[in-house]
Structures are given as structure tokens and as C-alpha cells.
C-alpha positions as CSV (number, residue, x, y, z in Angstrom):
1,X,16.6,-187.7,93.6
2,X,14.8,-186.1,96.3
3,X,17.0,-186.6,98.8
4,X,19.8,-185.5,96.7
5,X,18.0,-182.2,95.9
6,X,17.0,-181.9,100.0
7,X,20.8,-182.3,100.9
8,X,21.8,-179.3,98.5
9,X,19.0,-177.5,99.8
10,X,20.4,-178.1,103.4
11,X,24.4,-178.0,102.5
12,X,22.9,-174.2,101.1
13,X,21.3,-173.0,104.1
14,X,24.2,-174.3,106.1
15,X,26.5,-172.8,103.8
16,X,24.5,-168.9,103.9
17,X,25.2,-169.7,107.9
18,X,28.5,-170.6,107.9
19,X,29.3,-168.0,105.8
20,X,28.1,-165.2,108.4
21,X,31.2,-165.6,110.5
22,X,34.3,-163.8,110.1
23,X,37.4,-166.5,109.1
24,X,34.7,-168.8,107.4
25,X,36.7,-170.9,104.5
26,X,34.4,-174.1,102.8
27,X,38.2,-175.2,101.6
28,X,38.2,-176.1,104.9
29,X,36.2,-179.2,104.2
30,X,32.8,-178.2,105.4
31,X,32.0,-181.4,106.9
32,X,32.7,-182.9,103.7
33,X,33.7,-187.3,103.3
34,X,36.8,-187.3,102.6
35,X,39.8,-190.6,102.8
36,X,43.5,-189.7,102.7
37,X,44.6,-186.4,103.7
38,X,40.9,-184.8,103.5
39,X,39.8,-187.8,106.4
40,X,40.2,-186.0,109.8
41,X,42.1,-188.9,111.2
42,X,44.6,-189.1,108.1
43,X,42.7,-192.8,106.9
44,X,44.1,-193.9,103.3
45,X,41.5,-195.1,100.8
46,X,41.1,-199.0,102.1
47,X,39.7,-197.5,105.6
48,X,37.1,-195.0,104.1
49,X,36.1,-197.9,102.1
50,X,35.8,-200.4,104.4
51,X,34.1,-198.3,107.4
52,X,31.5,-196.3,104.7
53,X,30.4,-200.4,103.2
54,X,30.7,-201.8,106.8
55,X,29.0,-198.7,108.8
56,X,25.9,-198.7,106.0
57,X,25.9,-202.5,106.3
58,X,25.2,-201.9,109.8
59,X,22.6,-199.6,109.7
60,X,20.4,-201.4,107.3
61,X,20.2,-204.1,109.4
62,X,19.4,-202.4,112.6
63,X,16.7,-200.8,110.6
64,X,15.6,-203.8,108.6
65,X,15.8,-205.8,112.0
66,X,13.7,-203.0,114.1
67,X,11.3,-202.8,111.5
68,X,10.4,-206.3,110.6
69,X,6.7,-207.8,111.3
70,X,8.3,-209.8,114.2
71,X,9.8,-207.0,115.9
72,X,8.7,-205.6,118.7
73,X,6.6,-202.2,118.1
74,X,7.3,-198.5,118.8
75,X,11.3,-199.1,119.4
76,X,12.3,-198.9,116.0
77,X,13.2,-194.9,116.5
78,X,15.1,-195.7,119.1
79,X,17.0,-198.6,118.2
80,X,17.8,-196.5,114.8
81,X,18.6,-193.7,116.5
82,X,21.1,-194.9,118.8
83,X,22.7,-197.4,115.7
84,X,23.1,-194.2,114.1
85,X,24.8,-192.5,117.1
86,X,26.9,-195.0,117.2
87,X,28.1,-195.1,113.3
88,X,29.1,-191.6,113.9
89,X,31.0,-191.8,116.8
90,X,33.1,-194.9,115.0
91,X,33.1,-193.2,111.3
92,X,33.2,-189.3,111.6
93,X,37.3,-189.9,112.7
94,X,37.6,-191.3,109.5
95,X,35.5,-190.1,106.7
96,X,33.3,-187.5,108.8
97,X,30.5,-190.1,108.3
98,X,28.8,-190.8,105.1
99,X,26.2,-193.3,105.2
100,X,23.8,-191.3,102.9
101,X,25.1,-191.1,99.1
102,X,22.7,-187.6,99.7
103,X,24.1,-186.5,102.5
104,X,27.8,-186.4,101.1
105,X,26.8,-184.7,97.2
106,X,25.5,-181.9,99.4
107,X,28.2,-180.6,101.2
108,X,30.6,-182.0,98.6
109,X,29.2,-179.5,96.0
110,X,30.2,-176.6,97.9
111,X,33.9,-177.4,98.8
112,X,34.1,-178.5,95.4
113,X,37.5,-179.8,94.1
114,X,39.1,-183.1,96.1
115,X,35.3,-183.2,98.1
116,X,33.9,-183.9,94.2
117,X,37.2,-186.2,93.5
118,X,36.6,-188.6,96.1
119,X,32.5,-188.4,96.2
120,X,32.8,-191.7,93.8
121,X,33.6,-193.5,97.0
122,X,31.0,-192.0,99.0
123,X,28.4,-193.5,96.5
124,X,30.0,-196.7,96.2
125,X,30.5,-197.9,99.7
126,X,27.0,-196.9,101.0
127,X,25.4,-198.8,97.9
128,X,27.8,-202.0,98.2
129,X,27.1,-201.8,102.2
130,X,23.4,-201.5,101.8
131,X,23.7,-204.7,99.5
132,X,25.4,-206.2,101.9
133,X,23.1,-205.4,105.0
134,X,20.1,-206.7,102.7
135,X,21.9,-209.9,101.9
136,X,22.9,-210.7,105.6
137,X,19.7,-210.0,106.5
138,X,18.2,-212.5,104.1
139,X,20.5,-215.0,105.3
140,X,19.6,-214.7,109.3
141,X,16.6,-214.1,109.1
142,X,15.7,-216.8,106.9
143,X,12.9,-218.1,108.6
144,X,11.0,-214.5,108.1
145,X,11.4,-214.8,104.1
């Protein structure tokens, strides 16, 4: 719930910004998630899905993996860092990069409309992916458990 409250806080502040330029227009898509023709590649449905459950997946286990008793110390921030760099460069063509639940009820809340239509999916495939992260990482790291 934090979070969630955080991201509106931020998608505001952003938003009063934004605002103070001439031509500003949140319809635009404000960095809004988006699949279909609100992705800014053009990615149908199947896409979003798949790179939001896949990219998430990804991310907890670099995190999970960096942060473990076994890891070494003091890179986790990078590692994470750089997985997350990553992610975005691969996902922002297609959904402007979710990841965060949070992140995407933000921004979605002011564009409003199709950004609140399709944040269902922006929900779903970051819980399903982090699910999926903690599962594969229960299964190769085994010996840790």
C-alpha cells in the first residue's frame, strides 16, 4: 500500500511538472504500460504479457540471487542495478516497462481511460512473474533451502 500511495505521490509531482510546458497532453500516455496500440512498439496483448511475467521473473532472481547468504557481499546494488537497466532497455519498446504493480497505478491514474483498462495486466504479470522467479529460485538453488 505504501508503495502504491508513494507512486501516486510521484506520478503527481511529475504530473504538476509536466504540466508546466506549453503542448503538455497526459492522453498522450505519460509513460503509462500499455499493450496493443497504447505499447510504443505496437505489441498485442500475448507480448505485454509475456515480457511483464518474464522481465519480473528476472528481476527477482537477480535480486534473490545477489542477496542470498552465499553471495558475495556489497555487489548486490550493482548487480540489481544493472538487471534493472537491462529489463528496461528490453521492455520499455513494449510496455514502457512495468515491473512494479506500483509503479504502473501511478501514472495510470492520471491518463486515466485505456491506461486504467489495461492496468489488470500490469498487476497480473508482475505477480505471476514474481511467483515464478521465487519458484525457479527454489528449484536451483536447492541446496540453500
Amino acid at each position: 500500500m505504501a508503495q502504491v500511495l508513494g507512486a501516486i505521490v510521484a506520478s503527481g509531482i511529475l504530473f504538476a511538472v509536466a504540466s508546466g510546458k506549453a503542448g503538455f497532453d497526459v492522453s498522450a500516455g505519460f509513460a503509462a504500460n500499455g499493450f496493443g496500440e497504447h505499447s510504443p512498439g505496437g505489441y498485442a496483448l500475448a507480448a505485454a504479457l509475456l515480457t511483464e511475467v518474464v522481465m519480473t521473473m528476472m528481476l527477482l532472481l537477480i535480486v534473490l540471487g545477489t542477496t542470498a547468504p552465499s553471495a558475495l557481499q556489497g555487489l548486490a546494488p550493482l548487480a540489481i542495478g544493472l538487471g534493472l537497466t537491462l529489463i528496461h532497455l528490453v521492455s520499455i519498446p513494449v510496455t514502457n516497462t512495468s515491473v512494479n504493480p506500483a509503479r504502473s497505478t501511478g501514472v495510470a491514474l492520471f491518463v486515466g481511460g485505456w491506461a486504467i483498462q489495461q492496468l489488470w495486466l500490469f498487476w497480473l504479470a508482475p505477480i505471476a512473474g514474481a511467483v515464478a522467479g521465487a519458484f525457479v529460485y527454489r528449484f536451483i538453488r536447492e541446496d540453500e533451502t
